[in-house]
C-alpha positions in Angstrom: 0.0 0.0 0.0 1.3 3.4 -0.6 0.9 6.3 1.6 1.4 9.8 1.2 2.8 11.8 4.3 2.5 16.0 4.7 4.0 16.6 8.0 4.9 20.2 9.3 6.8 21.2 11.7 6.0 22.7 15.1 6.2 26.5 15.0 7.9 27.0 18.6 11.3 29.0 19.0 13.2 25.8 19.5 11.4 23.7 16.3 14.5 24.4 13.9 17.1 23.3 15.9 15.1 20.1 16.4 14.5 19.8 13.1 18.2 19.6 12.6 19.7 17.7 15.2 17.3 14.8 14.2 18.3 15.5 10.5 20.9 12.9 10.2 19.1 10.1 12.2 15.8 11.0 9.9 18.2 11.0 6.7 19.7 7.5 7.8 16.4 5.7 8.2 14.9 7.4 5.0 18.1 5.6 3.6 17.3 2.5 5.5 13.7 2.2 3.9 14.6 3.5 0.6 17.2 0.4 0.4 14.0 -2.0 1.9 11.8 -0.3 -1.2 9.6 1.3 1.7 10.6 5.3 0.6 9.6 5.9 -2.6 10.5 9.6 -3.0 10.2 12.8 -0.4 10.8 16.8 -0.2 11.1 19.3 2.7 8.1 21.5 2.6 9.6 25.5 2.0 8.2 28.9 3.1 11.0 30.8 1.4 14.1 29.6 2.3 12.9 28.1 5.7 12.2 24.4 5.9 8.7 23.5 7.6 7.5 20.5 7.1 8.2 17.0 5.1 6.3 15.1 2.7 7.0 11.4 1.7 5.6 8.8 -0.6 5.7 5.2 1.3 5.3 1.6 0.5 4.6 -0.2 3.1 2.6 -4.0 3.5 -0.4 -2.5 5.7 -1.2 0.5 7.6 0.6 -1.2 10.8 3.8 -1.6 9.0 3.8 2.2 8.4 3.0 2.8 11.8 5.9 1.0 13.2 7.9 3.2 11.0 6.2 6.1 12.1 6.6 5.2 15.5 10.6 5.1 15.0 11.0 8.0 12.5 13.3 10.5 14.5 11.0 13.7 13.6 8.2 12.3 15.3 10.2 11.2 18.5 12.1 14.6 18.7 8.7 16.5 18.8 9.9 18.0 14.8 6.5 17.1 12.9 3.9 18.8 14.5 0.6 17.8 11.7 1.4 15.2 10.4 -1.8 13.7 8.1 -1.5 10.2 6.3 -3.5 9.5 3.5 -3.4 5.9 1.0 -2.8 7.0 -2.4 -1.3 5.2 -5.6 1.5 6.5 -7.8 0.7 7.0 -11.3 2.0 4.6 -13.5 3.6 7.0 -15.8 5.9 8.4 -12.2 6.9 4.7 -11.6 10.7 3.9 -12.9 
């Protein structure tokens, strides 16, 4: 099933610097499930030249299997990704390699 993420960040004081201390450990695990065939493609969400948010296309088994991913994804545990909405969607055939 693929799922598409939009996830912004919280707008405290403090959410940058969050943002980019978990930036590695986030980076490593999109790496992680981009080798597994789980991260199909993603983008940081811009206002200008200030990141605030993510969005990510995933493929995972079921809606469980994305949430244990969730449930380890380093901008969720650091308090980064604020909204975060999931919806099931399907990639067009013509985006597919």
């Amino acid at each position: 099933m693929q799922f598409l993420i939009v996830a912004y960040d919280a707008e405290d004081d403090e959410a940058l610097a969050r943002r980019m201390a978990a930036r590695d450990a986030h980076l490593k695990l999109v790496e992680k499930n981009k080798a597994a065939g789980h991260a199909r493609f993603g983008a940081a969400l811009m206002d200008g030249d200030k990141m605030v948010g993510s969005m990510m296309v995933v493929d995972y088994p079921s809606r469980e299997a994305l949430e244990e991913w969730l449930n380890e994804e380093p901008y969720i545990i650091e308090d980064v990704w604020d909204d975060v909405t999931v919806s099931e969607c399907k990639i067009a055939p013509s985006f597919e390699k």
